[in-house]
PyMOL CGO cylinders between C-alpha atoms (Angstrom):
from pymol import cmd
from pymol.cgo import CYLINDER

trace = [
    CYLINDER, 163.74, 89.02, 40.78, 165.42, 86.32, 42.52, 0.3, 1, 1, 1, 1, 1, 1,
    CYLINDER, 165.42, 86.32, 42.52, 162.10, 84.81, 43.79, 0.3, 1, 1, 1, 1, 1, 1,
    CYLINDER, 162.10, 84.81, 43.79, 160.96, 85.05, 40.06, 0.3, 1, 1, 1, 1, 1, 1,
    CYLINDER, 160.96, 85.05, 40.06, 164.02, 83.05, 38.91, 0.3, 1, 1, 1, 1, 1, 1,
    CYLINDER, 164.02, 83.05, 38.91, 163.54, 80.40, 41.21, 0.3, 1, 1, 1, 1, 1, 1,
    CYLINDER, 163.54, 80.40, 41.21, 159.65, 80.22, 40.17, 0.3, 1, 1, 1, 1, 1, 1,
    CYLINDER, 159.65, 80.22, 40.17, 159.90, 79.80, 36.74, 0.3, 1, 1, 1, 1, 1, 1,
    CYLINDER, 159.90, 79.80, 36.74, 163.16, 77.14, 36.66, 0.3, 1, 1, 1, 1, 1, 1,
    CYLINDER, 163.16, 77.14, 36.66, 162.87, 74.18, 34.81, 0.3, 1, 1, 1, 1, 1, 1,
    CYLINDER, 162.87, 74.18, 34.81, 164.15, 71.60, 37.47, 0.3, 1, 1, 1, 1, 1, 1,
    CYLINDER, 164.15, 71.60, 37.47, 165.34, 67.97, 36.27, 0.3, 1, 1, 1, 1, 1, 1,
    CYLINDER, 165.34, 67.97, 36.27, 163.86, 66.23, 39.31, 0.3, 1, 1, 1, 1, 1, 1,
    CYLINDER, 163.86, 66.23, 39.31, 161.39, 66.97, 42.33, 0.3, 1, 1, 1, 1, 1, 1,
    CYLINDER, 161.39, 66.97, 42.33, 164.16, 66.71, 44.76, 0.3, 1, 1, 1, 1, 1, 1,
    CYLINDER, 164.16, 66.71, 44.76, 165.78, 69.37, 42.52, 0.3, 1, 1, 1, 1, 1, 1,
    CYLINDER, 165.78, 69.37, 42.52, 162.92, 71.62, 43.30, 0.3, 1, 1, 1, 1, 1, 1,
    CYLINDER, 162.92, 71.62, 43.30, 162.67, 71.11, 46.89, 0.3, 1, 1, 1, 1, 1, 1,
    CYLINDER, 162.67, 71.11, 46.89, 166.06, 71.36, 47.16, 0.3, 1, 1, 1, 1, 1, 1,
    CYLINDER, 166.06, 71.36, 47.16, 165.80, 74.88, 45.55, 0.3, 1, 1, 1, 1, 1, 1,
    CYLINDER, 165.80, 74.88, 45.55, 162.94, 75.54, 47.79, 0.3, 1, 1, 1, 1, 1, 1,
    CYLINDER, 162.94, 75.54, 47.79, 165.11, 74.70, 51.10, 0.3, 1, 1, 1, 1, 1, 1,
    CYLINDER, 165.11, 74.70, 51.10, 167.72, 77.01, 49.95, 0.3, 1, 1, 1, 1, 1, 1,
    CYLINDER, 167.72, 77.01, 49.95, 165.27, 79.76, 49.71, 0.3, 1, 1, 1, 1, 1, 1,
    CYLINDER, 165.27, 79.76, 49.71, 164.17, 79.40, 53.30, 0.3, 1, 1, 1, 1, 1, 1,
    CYLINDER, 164.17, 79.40, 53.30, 167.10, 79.01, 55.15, 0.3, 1, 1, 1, 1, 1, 1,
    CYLINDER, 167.10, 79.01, 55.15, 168.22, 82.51, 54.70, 0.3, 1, 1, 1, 1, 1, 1,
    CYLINDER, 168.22, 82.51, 54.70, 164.72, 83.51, 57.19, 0.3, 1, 1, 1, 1, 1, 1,
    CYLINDER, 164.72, 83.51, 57.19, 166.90, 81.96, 59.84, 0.3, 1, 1, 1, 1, 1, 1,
    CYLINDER, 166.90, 81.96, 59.84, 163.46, 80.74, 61.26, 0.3, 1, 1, 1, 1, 1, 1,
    CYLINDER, 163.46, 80.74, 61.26, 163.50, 77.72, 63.22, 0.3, 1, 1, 1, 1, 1, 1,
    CYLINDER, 163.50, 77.72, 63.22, 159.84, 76.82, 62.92, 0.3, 1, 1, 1, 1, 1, 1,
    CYLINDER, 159.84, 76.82, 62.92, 159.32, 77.48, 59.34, 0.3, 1, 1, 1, 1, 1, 1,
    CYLINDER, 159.32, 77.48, 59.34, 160.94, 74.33, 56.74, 0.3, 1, 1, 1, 1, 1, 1,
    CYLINDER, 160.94, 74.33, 56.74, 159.90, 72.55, 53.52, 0.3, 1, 1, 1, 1, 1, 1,
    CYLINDER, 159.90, 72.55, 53.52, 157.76, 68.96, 53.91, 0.3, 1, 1, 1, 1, 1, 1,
    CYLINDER, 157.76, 68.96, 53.91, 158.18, 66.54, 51.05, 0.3, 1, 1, 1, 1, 1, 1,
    CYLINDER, 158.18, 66.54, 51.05, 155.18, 65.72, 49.62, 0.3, 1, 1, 1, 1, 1, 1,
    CYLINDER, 155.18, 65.72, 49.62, 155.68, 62.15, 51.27, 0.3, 1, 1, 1, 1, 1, 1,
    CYLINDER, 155.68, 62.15, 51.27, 156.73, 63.80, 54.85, 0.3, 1, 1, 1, 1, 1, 1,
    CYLINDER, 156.73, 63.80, 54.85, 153.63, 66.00, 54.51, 0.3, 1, 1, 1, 1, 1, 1,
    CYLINDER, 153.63, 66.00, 54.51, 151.49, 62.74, 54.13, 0.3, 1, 1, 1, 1, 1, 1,
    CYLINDER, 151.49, 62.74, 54.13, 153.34, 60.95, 56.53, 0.3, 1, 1, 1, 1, 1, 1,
    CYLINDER, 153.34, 60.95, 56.53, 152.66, 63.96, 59.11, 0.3, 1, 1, 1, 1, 1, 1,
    CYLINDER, 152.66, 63.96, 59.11, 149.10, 64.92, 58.24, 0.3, 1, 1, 1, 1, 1, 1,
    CYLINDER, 149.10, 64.92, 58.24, 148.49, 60.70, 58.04, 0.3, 1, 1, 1, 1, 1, 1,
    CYLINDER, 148.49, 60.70, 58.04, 149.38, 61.08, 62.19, 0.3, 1, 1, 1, 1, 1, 1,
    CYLINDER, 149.38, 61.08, 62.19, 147.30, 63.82, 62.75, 0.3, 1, 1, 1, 1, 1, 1,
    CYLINDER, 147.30, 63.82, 62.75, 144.34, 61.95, 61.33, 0.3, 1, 1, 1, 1, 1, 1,
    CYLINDER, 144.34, 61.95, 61.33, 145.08, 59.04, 63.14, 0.3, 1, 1, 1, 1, 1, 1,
    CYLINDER, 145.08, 59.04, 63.14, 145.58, 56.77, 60.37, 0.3, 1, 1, 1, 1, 1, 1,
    CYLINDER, 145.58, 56.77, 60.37, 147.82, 54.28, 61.62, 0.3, 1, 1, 1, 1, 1, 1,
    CYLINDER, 147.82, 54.28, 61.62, 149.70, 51.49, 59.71, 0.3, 1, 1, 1, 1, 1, 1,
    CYLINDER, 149.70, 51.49, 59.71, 151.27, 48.35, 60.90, 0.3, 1, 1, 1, 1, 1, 1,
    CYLINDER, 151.27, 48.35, 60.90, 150.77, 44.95, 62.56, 0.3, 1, 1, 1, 1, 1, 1,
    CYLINDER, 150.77, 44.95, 62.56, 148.26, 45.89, 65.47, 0.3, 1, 1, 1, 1, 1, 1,
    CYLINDER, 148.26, 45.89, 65.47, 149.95, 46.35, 68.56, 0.3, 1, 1, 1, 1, 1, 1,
    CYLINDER, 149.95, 46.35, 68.56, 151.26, 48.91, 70.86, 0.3, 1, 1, 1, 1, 1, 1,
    CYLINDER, 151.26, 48.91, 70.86, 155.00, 48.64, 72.24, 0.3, 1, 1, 1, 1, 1, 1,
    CYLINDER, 155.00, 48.64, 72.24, 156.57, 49.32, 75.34, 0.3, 1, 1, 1, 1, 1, 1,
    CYLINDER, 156.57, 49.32, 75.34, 160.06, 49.20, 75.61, 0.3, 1, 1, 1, 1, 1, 1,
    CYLINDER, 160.06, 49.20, 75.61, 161.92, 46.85, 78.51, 0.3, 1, 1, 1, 1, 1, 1,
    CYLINDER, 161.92, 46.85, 78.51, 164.65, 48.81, 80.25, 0.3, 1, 1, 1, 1, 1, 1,
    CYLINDER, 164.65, 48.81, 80.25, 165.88, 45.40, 82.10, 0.3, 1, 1, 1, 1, 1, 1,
    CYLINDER, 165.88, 45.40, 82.10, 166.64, 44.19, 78.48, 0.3, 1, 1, 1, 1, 1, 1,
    CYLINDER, 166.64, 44.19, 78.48, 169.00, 45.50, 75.43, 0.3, 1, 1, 1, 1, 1, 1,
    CYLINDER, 169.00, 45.50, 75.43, 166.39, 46.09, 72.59, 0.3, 1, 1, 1, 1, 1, 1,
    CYLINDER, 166.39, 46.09, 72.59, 163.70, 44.68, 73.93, 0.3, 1, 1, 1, 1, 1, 1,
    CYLINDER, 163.70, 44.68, 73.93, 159.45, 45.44, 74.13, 0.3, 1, 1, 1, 1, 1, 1,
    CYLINDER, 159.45, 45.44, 74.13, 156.65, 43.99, 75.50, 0.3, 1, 1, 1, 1, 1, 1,
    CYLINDER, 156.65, 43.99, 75.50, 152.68, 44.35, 73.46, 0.3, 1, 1, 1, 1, 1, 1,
    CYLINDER, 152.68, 44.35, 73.46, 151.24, 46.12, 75.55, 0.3, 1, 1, 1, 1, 1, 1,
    CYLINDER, 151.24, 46.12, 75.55, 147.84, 45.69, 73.42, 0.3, 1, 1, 1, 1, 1, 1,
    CYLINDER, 147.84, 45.69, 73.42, 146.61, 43.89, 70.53, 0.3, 1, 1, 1, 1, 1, 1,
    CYLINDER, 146.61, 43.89, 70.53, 144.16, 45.58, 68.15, 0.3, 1, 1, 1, 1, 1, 1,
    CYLINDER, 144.16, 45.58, 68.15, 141.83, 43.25, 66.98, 0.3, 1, 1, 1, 1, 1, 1,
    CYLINDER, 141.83, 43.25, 66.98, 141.38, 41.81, 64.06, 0.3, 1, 1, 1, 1, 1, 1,
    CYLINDER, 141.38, 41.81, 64.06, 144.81, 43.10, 63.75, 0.3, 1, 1, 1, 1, 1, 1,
    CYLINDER, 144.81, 43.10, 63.75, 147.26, 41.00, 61.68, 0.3, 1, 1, 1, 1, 1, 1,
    CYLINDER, 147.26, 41.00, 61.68, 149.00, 40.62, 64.92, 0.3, 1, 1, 1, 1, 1, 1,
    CYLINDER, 149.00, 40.62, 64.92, 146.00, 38.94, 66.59, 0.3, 1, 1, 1, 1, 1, 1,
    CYLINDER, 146.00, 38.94, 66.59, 145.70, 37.13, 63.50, 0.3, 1, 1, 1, 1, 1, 1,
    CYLINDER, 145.70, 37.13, 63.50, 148.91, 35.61, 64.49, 0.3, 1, 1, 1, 1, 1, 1,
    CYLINDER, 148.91, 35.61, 64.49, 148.63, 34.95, 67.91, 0.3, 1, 1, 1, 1, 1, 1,
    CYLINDER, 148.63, 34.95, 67.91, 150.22, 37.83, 69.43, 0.3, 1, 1, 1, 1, 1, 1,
    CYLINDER, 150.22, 37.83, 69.43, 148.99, 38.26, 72.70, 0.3, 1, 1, 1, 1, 1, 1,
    CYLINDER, 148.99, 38.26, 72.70, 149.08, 41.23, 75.23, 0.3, 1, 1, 1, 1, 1, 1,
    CYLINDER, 149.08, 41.23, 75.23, 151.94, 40.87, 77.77, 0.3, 1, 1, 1, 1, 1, 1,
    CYLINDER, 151.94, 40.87, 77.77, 154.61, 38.60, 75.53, 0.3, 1, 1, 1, 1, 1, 1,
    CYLINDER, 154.61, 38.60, 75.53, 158.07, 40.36, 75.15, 0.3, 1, 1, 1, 1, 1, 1,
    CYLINDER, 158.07, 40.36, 75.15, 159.55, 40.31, 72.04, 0.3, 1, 1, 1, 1, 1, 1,
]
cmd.load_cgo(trace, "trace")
């Protein structure tokens, strides 16, 4: 009955319905199971393809500085190699 309910609801938004469908979960007390976004779906499946979205380089972070990285690699034809960047630089 309850499930039923939930079902056929008219919800005034998406985030509405998905917060209706978290609140449905929760009570399975199950760590592993939660609701994606449509976007956070995409986002996840998007890394699991390997699509990949930025400027073209890889990062490494520079414990001897606050906040800084050094580019480790720059993809080419990358808009980072487009630039200039160049393998080793810190930024």
């Amino acid at each position: 009955a309850l499930r039923q309910q939930r079902v056929s609801a008219k919800y005034k938004s998406p985030e509405e319905a998905h917060e209706a469908i978290r609140s449905m979960l929760q009570p399975l007390g199950d760590k592993f199971t939660r609701f994606l976004t449509p976007a956070q779906f995409e986002s996840i499946e998007s890394a699991a393809r390997g699509g990949v979205a930025g400027v073209g380089v890889e990062l490494a972070p520079l414990p001897e500085t606050d906040g800084g990285v050094r580019v480790t690699r720059v993809i080419e034809a990358s808009p980072a190699e487009k630039a200039g960047l160049r393998a080793g630089e810190v930024i």
